[in-house]
Every structure is written in structure tokens, then in C-alpha cells.
C-alpha positions in Angstrom: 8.2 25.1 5.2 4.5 25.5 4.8 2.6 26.4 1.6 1.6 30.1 1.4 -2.0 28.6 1.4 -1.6 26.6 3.9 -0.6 29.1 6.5 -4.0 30.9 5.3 -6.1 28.0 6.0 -5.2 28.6 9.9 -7.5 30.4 10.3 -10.3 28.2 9.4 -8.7 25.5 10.9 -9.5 27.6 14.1 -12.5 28.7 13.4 -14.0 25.1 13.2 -11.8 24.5 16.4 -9.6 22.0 14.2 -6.3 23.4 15.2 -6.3 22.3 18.5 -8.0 18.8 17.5 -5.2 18.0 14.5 -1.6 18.6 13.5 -0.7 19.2 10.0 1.5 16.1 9.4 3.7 15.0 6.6 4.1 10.9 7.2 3.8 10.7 3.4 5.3 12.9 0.6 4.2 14.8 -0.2 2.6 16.2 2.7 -0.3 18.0 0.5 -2.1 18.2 -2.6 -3.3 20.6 -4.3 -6.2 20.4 -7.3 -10.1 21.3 -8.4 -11.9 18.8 -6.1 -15.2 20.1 -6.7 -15.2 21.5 -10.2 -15.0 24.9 -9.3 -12.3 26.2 -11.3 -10.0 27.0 -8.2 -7.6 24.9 -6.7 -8.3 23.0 -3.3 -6.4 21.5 -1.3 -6.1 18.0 0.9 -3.7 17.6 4.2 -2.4 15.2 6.0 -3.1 15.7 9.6 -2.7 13.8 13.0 -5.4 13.7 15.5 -3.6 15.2 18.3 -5.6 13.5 21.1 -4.9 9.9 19.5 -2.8 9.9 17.1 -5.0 8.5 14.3 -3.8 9.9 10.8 -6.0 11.2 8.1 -6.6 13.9 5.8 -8.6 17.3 6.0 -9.6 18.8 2.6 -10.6 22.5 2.5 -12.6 24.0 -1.0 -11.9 27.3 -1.2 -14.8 29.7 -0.9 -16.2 26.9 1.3 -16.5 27.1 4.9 -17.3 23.5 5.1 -14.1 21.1 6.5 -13.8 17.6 5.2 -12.1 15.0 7.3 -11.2 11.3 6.2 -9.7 9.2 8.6 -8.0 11.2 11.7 -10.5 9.6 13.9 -13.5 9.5 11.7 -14.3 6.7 9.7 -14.3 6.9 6.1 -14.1 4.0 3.8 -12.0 1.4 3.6 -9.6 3.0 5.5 -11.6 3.2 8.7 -10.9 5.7 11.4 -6.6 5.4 10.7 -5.1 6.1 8.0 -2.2 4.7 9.3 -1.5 2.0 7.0 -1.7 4.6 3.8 1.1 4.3 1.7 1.0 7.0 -0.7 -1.9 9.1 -2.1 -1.5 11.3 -5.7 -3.8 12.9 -7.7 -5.7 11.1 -10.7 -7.2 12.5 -13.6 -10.1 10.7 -15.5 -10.2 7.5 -13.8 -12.5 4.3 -14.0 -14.0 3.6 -11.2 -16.6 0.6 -9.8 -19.7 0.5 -11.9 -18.0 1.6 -15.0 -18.1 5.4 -14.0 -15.7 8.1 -15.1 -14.4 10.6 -13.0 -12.2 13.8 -14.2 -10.2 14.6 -10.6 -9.5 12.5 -7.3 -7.0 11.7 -5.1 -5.9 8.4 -5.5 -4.5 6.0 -2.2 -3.1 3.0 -1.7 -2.7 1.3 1.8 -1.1 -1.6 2.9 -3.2 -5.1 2.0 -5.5 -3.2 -0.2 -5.6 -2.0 -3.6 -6.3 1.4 -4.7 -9.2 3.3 -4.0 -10.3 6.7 -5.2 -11.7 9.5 -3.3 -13.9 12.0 -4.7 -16.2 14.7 -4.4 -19.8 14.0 -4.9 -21.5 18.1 -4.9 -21.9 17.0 -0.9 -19.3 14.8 0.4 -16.6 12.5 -0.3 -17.1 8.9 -1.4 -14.4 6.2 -1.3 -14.5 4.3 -4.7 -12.6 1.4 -5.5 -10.6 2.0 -8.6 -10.8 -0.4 -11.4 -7.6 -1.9 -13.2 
């Protein structure tokens, strides 16, 4: 069953003509997360999603109070993990994290995917950045 904010986000999702481009998708558990991205005090959330057309796995984030829809992987490339997040094994959420160049950063979500090692996404203020995680 879906999360109560999840069924509001449909909308959106059709606004920006993303329902009929992507399937919400749950190849991984759990099959959302949920936690302040941008620093805003208010909880956001990240899906995984399908690109219907192909195939290609990924995840859409969605800010609250933002109309602006962020898409990793599901046919668009981001990072390390290219267009397809199909070889993602798990993602969580980290909490003050080192990352390259000795940087700090409160909240991301953390994935791992096959033949890699962990990388970090994040919210910049703009975008999100893929940053490889430091042991």
C-alpha cells in the first residue's frame, strides 16, 4: 500500500507529465525514503520509479513546497550510476557523513551498486550531486 504522501504527490507527478513517463517501483526495500533533503525542516521524499518506456530504474525525489522534480537514473544520467540504476543494491539514509575532499554533510541518501562502493547523493541548494563516500 502506498504512503499517504505518496498518493498526494500524483498529482505532481502529472502535472510535470511524469506519471505517464515512470511507475513507482519497489525493486529495493524499501521502496521510499523519507527525510529533510534540502534543510527545510519538512520531510521530502525519494522514489524508486521505472521508466515505463524502457525500463531503466531510478529515483524521483520531490521537496515539498517545491514544484521542481528531481530524477536520478530512470533514463537520465546521473553519476556513477549512469542512466540505470539497475545494478543498485540498496540505498538508506545517512546522517553526517564524510565525503571526497574532506567535507561534511548532515543528510543524504546513501547507495551502493554492484562493483562499486558507496556513493552519497545530496542536495546542493540547486541540484543533486553524486559524492563518493569516504571510509
Amino acid at each position: 500500500m502506498l504512503h499517504s504522501y505518496l498518493i498526494g504527490q500524483e498529482r505532481t507527478l502529472k502535472k510535470k507529465g511524469l506519471k505517464d513517463k515512470f511507475e513507482l517501483a519497489d525493486y529495493l526495500r524499501p521502496g521510499y525514503l523519507e527525510v529533510d533533503l534540502n534543510g527545510d525542516f519538512s520531510n521530502d521524499i525519494a522514489i524508486l520509479v521505472i521508466e515505463k518506456e524502457t525500463g531503466k530504474k531510478g529515483i524521483v525525489i520531490l521537496h515539498q513546497g517545491d514544484p521542481n522534480v528531481y530524477i536520478l537514473g530512470a533514463g537520465n544520467a546521473f553519476g556513477d550510476g549512469g542512466n540505470d540504476f539497475v545494478k543498485m543494491e540498496s540505498w538508506k539514509i545517512v546522517n553526517d557523513v564524510s565525503i571526497r575532499r574532506n567535507d561534511r554533510i548532515k543528510t543524504g541518501i546513501e547507495v551502493n551498486f554492484m562493483e562499486m562502493g558507496p556513493a552519497v547523493i545530496i542536495f546542493d541548494g540547486k541540484g543533486y550531486n553524486w559524492q563518493v563516500q569516504e571510509g
